[in-house]
N, C-alpha and C positions, 0 to 999 in steps of 0.2 A: 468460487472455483477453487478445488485444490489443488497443494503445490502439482502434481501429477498431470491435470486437467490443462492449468495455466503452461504446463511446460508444452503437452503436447497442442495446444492452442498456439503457440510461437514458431511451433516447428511447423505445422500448416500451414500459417500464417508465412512464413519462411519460403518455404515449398511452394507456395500459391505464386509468393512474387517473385522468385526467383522463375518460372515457367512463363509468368508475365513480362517482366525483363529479356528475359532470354528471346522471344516472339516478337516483341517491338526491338530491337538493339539485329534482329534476324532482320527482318521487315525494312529496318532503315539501308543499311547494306544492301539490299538489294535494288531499295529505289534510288540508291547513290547510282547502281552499277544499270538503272533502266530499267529493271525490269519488276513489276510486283510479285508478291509471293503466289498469288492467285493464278496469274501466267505464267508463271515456274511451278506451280501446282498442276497445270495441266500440261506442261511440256513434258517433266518427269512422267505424266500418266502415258503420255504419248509415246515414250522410251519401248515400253513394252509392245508398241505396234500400234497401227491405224486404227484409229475408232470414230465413231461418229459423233457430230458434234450430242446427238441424245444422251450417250455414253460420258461426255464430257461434264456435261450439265446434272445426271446422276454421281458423278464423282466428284465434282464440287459444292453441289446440293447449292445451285443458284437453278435461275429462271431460265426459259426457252429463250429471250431473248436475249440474257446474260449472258449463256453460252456461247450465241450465235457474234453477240458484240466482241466476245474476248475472241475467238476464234479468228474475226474478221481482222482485230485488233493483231494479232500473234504473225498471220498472213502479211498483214502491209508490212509489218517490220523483217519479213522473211523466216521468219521461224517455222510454219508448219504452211502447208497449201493444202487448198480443197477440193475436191472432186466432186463429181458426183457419180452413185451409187450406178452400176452397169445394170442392175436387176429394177431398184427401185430408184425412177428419177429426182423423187421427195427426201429422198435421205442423202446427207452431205457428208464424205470420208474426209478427214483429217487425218495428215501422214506428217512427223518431221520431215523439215528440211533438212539438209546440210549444216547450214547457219544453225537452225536449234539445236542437232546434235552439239557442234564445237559448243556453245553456249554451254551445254550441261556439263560437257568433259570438262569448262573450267568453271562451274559454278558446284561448290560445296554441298550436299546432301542435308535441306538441315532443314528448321521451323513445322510448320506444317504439311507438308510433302514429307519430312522424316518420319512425323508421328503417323501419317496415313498408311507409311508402307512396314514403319515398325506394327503398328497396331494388329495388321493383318496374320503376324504371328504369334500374336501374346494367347494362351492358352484358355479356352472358354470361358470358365471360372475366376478367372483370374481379369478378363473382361467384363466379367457381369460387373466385379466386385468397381472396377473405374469407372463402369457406366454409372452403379449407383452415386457411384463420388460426386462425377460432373453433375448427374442429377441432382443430385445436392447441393452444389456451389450455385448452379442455376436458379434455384426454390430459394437460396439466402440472398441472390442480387437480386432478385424481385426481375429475372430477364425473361422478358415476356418471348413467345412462339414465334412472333417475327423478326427475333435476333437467330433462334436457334434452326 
């Protein structure tokens, strides 16, 4: 490896765990203050208006019954309620609370919920090029399809 090579290998390397750091040291904070990032993942989604837990389960990229656990989970502690659909009886609305609003007015914008709602504006091109990254970092930890 030349010096040019090794340099930029430390600055990745740098960069990787600094973003790794930053998401666990996020994630601890959160589960001091109750709440996971994944149920502060879906409460932020929820900010923007009532969706269905389907909707939910698509924006977390977990299971039907992932969604329906956290959803249920988010409910007992008062954060969002569920309804159901006036048109379709199979389909379950999920709306903040009260409680989940205050929550968010005092929980910080950050980890993963940052990167979902930053991402949605970073420029196509400029998307492809991070997609190919991650895809890359994925192919060198050997992480198999049922992590991603």
């Amino acid at each position: 490896m030349g010096h040019s090579s090794e340099s930029t290998y430390h600055e990745t390397m740098h960069n990787f765990l600094a973003v790794y750091r930053y998401l666990r040291q996020y994630s601890r904070q959160r589960h001091k203050e109750g709440i996971s990032g994944r149920k502060l993942s879906a409460l932020w989604h929820l900010e923007a208006g009532p969706c269905t837990v389907g909707q939910i389960r698509d924006y977390l990229y977990i299971s039907d019954s992932g969604a329906s656990e956290l959803v249920a989970r988010l409910e007992k502690i008062g954060y969002v309620t569920r309804t159901r659909s006036r048109t379709d009886n199979r389909v379950v609305i999920v709306e903040l609370t009260p409680a989940g609003r205050d929550l968010l007015q005092r929980t910080p914008l950050g980890g993963v919920s940052m990167l979902r709602k930053r991402l949605r504006d970073v420029p196509q091109e400029r998307l492809l090029v991070i997609n190919e990254a991650m895809t890359e970092i994925l192919t060198l930890l050997e992480i198999d399809h049922e992590y991603s």
